[in-house]
Phi, psi and omega in degrees: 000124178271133175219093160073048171096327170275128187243135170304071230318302189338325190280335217256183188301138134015091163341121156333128165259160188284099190290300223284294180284022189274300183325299173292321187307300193292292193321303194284351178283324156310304192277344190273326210267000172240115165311320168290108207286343192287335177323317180269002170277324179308293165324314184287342203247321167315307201255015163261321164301326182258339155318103183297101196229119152353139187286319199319287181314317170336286184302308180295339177299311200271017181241352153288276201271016139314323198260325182300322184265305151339297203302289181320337184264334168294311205245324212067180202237012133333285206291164196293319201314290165012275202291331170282323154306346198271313223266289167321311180272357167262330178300297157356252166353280212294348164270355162300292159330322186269356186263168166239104211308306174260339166333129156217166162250206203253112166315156149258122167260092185208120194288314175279001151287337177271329155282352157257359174282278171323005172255314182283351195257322225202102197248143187072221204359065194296309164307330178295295163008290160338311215263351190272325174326296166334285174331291177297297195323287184329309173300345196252344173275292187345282189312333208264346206230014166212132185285322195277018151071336171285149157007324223337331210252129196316162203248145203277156192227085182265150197225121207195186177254154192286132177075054168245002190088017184303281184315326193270330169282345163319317181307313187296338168294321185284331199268337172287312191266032189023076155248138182266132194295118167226144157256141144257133198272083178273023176291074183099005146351075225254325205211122156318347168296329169263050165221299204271002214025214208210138192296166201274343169311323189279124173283199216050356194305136154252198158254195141302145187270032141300315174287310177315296191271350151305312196289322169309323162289300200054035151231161185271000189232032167289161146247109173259153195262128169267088196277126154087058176310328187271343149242078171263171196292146174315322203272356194240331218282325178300302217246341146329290202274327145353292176313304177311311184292343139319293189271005203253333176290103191293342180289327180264324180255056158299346201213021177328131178223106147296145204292332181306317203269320201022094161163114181321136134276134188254093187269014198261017147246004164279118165333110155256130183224160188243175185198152176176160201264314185219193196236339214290335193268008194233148178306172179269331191289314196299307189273017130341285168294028173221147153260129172251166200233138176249136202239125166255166178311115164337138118326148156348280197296318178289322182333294182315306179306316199292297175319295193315315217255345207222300187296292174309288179305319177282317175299330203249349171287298196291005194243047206096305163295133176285171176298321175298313170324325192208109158233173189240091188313160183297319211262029183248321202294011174279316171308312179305286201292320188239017150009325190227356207137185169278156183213132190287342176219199211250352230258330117340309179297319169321286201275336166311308164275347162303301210286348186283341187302296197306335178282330190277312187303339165263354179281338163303307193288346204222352184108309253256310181251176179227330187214154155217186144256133198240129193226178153299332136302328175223043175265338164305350160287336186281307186332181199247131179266144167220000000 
């Protein structure tokens, strides 16, 4: 459950497994786990033949391991050329194999269910709320009156100050329409290649993490978040957003080609939605393609509910403490919230009542106490000095 930039680990997707070392891991388990070296061109010709694959793509897989066999019967399977190939076309395969060319899952269309995830999810920010609602209809007429599932609709941007919920309402967007949820991070972003990934000619190539994160999903219908588009690195930043104008364009990324997979992928049923602190950093063709959405500052007054109602109940479970062990007088949370100042989110707040848990939680743990109350009087020993 998300509340105002914070999620309920219970609620979100599963944590990522290491895609990458799963891959290698399966390559070398594959070439170590059959004594007869013809078993493992055999296995790969099993799991190519039996794969939901484009025929096109198909056909290159199985005339890749024609050339695989050529090789063994020219050199055996002994020599290094062999065997780095052999190494090289099962990593290959198994990220061809892991996207999902045809895979989707099922919309839920259903608006008012989606306006109660976003209420449960997400306190105060009635206008955003208003526009994504706004959003989602449009996608939910789309689907019901086009079979093919693309996009149509500009891709949404929101913009705000760090710990206003930007990244969290992505999730919620995903979670309206049970869709499985990706991030990609562009916060120091260097080079396009980890969007576009890198050709198979290089050693090391991998794909990008648009492929990276499909293969993850295993639907073809994610939704992803493109976080913080406004600091990827200076030097990079030209040829990055290239990429964006590509992928944000449903007429061009119908035919999406990582330099890794080389063989078009088809992104015009994936959900894109954005972050950004600001616009100044982002191309003008990108924000062409964006609707942008303005994430406003908390108020006080939402501060409290949030802290109190919300914040407060989840830091002190998660940090051990029972309910009886740590309560918080009313007339106190004036204090709690501004310590330092104005703060535009919630992210101060945050770590303010992590530090008041840990301090009561170690005077428990030590003895000294059994329960407190955190009053005005004595909240300036708990605050976090800093």
């Amino acid at each position: 459950m998300v509340y105002d930039g914070l999620m309920d680990p219970q609620q979100t997707n599963p944590p990522e497994n290491n895609n990458d070392q799963d891959r290698n891991t399966n390559a070398k388990s594959t070439m170590t786990s059959q004594s007869d070296p013809n078993n493992i061109l055999n296995e790969l010709k099993h799991k190519i033949d039996n794969a939901n694959l484009p025929l096109e793509l198909k056909n290159n897989l199985n005339e890749r391991i024609a050339r695989l066999e050529l090789l063994r019967s020219g050199n055996g399977i002994s020599t290094s050329s062999y065997i780095i190939e052999l190494e090289n076309s099962i990593t290959y395969i198994n990220w061809v194999l892991s996207l999902p060319w045809f895979a989707k899952s099922e919309d839920l269309l259903d608006l008012v269910r989606a306006k109660q995830i976003l209420d449960k999810n997400h306190y105060a920010l009635q206008n955003v709320k208003d526009r994504i609602l706004e959003y989602l209809a449009e996608i939910i007429l789309n689907a019901k009156n086009h079979s093919d599932g693309i996009i149509r609709s500009p891709v949404l941007c929101l913009i705000g100050l760090a710990g206003t919920g930007k990244t969290t309402l992505g999730e919620s967007i995903a979670q309206s329409l049970g869709r499985k949820f990706e991030r990609i991070p562009f916060g120091g972003m260097g080079d396009a290649r980890a969007l576009r990934g890198q050709s198979r000619a290089f050693p090391d190539a991998e794909p990008g993490y648009i492929i990276k994160k499909l293969a993850h999903a295993k639907t073809k219908n994610a939704v992803i978040l493109l976080d913080e588009l406004d600091r990827v690195a200076d030097s990079a930043r030209t040829d990055i957003m290239g990429v964006l104008v590509e992928l944000l364009d449903p007429e061009q990324n119908k035919a999406y080609t990582d330099h890794y997979i080389d063989y078009p992928f088809d992104l015009s049923n994936v959900l894109f939605v954005a972050t950004a602190n600001n616009t100044t950093n982002i191309a003008t063709a990108v924000l062409d393609r964006l609707e942008i959405i303005q994430m406003p500052s908390y108020t006080d007054e939402e501060k409290v509910v949030i802290a109190k109602n919300y914040l407060f109940p989840k830091l002190r479970a998660q940090t051990g403490l029972a309910v009886n062990q740590l309560e918080i007088a009313d007339d106190v949370w004036e204090g709690i919230i501004r310590p330092l100042g104005f703060d535009s989110g919630i992210r101060s707040l945050q770590r303010t009542i992590e530090g008041i848990c840990r301090k009561v939680a170690r005077e428990i743990v030590e003895g000294k106490i059994q329960t407190m109350v955190i009053t005005n009087g004595n909240l300036k020993e708990f605050l976090q000095t800093w």
